[in-house]
C-alpha positions as a Markdown table, in Angstrom:
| # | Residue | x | y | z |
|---|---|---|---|---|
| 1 | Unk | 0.0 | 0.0 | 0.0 |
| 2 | Unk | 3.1 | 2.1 | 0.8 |
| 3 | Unk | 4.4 | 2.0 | -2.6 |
| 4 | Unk | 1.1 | 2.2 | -4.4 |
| 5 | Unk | 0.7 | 6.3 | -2.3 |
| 6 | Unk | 4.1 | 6.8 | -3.3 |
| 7 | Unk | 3.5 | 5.7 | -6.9 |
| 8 | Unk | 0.2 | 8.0 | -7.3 |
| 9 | Unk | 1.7 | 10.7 | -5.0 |
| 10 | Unk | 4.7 | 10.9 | -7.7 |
| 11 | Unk | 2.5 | 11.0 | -10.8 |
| 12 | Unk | -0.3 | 13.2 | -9.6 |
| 13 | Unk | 2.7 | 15.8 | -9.4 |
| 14 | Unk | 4.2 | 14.9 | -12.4 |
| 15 | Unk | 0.3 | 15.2 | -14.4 |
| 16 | Unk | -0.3 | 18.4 | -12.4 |
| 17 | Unk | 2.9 | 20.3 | -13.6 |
| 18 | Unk | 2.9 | 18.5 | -17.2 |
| 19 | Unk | -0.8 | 18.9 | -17.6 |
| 20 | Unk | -1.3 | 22.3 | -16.5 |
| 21 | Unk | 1.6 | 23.8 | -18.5 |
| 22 | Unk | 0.2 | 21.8 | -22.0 |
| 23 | Unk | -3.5 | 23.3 | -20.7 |
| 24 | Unk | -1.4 | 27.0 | -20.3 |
| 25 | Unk | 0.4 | 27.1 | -23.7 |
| 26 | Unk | -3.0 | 25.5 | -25.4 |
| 27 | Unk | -5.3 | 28.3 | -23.7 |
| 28 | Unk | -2.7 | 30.8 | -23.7 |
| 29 | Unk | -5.0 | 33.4 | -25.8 |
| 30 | Unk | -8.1 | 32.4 | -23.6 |
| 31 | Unk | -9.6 | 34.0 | -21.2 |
| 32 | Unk | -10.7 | 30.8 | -19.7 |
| 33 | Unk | -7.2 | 29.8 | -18.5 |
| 34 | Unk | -8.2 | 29.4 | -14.8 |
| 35 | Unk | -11.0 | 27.6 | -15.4 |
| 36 | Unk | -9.2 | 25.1 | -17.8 |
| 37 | Unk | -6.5 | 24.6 | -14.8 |
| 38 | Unk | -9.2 | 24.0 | -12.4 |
| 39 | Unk | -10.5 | 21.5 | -14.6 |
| 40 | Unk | -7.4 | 19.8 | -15.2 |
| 41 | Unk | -6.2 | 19.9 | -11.8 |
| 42 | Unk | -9.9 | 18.5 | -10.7 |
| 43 | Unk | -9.6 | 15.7 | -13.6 |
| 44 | Unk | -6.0 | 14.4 | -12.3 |
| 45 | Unk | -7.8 | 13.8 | -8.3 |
| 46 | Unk | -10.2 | 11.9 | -9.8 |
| 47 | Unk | -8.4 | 10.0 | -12.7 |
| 48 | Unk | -4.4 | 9.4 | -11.7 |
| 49 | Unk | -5.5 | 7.4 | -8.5 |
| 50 | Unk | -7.5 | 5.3 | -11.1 |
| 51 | Unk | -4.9 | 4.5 | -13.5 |
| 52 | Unk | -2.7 | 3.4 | -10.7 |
| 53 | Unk | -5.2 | 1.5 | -9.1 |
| 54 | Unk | -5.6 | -0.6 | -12.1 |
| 55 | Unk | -2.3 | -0.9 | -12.5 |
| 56 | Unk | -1.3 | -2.4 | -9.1 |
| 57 | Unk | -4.9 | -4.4 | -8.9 |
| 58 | Unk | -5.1 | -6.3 | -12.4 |
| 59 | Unk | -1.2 | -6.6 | -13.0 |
| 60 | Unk | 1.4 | -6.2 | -15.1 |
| 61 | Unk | 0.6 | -9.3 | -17.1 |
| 62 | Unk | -2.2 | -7.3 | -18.7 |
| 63 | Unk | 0.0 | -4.0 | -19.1 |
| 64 | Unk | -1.3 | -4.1 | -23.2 |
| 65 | Unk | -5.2 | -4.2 | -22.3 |
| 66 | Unk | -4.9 | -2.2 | -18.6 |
| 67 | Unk | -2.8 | 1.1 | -20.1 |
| 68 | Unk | -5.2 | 1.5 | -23.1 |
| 69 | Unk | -8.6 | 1.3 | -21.2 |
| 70 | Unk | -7.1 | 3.5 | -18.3 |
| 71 | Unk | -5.4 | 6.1 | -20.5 |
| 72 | Unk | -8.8 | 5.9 | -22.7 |
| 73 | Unk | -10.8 | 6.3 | -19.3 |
| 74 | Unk | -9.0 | 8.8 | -18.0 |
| 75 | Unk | -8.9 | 11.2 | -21.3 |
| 76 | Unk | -13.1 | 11.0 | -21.6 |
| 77 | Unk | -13.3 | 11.6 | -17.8 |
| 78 | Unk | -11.2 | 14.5 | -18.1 |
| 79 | Unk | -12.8 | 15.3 | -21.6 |
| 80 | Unk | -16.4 | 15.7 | -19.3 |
| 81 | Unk | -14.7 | 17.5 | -16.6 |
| 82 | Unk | -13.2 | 20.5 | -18.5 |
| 83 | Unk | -16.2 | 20.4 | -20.7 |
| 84 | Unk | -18.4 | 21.2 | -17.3 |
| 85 | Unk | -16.0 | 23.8 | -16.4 |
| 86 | Unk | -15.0 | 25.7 | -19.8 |
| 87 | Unk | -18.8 | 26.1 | -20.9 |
| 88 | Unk | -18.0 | 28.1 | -24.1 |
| 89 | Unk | -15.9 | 25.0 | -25.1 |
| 90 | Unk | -17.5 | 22.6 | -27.3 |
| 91 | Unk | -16.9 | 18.2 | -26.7 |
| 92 | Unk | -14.8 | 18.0 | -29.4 |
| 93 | Unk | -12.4 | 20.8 | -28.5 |
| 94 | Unk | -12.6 | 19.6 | -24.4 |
| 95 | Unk | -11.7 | 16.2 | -26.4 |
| 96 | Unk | -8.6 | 17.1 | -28.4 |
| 97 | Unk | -7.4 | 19.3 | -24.7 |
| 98 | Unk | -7.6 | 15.9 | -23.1 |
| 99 | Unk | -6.1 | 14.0 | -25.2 |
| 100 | Unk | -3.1 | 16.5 | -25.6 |
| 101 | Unk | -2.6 | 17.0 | -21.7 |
| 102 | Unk | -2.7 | 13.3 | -21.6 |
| 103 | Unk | -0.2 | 12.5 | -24.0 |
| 104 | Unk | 2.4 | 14.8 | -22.7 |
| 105 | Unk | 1.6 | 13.5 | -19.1 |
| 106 | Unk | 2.1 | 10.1 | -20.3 |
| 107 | Unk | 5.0 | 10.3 | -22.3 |
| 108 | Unk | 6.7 | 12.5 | -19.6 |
| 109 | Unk | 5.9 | 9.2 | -17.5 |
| 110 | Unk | 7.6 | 6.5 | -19.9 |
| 111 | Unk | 10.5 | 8.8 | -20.7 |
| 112 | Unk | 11.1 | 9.3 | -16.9 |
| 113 | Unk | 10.3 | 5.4 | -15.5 |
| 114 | Unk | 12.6 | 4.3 | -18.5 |
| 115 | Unk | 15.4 | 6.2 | -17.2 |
| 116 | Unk | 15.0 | 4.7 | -13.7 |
């Protein structure tokens, strides 16, 4: 249990800084900003715990069918989420924010793990 806190405390930070700065630069012209980091910041409570649960609780064995679904999970959740917040912003645009915030967050991950 020690190690599964430890593994979520370190990637909620790493999604929060990586996340928020894609969400900055992508809303850098908007005057939603605040509300988009909100959003974001909302979205990584709810979804980085969830990722890492799956992780640790159905295994590595199924690391090709577990990262999909979670990543996939956690890019609609947060899709909803800054949708809720951002109210001028349309589902396809609160899409395409989540998927971009989400990519950089994972990639930062993989990039940092494989030098570990």
């Amino acid at each position: 249990m020690v190690i599964f806190n430890i593994f979520v405390a370190l990637a909620l930070a790493v999604a929060l800084i990586v996340e928020s700065l894609v969400g900055l630069i992508y809303a850098r012209h908007e005057d939603y900003k605040v509300k988009l980091l909100v959003a974001i910041v909302l979205g990584n409570l709810i979804t980085v715990p969830l990722v890492w649960f799956f992780f640790f609780e159905v295994g590595v064995g199924l690391i090709w069918l577990v990262v999909p679904l979670s990543q996939v999970s956690a890019v609609i959740i947060e899709a909803v989420i800054i949708k809720n917040f951002v109210k001028k912003l349309k589902y396809p645009e609160a899409f395409i924010i989540s998927v971009l915030i989400n990519v950089a967050s994972y990639l930062t991950g993989e990039i940092y793990f494989s030098l570990i």
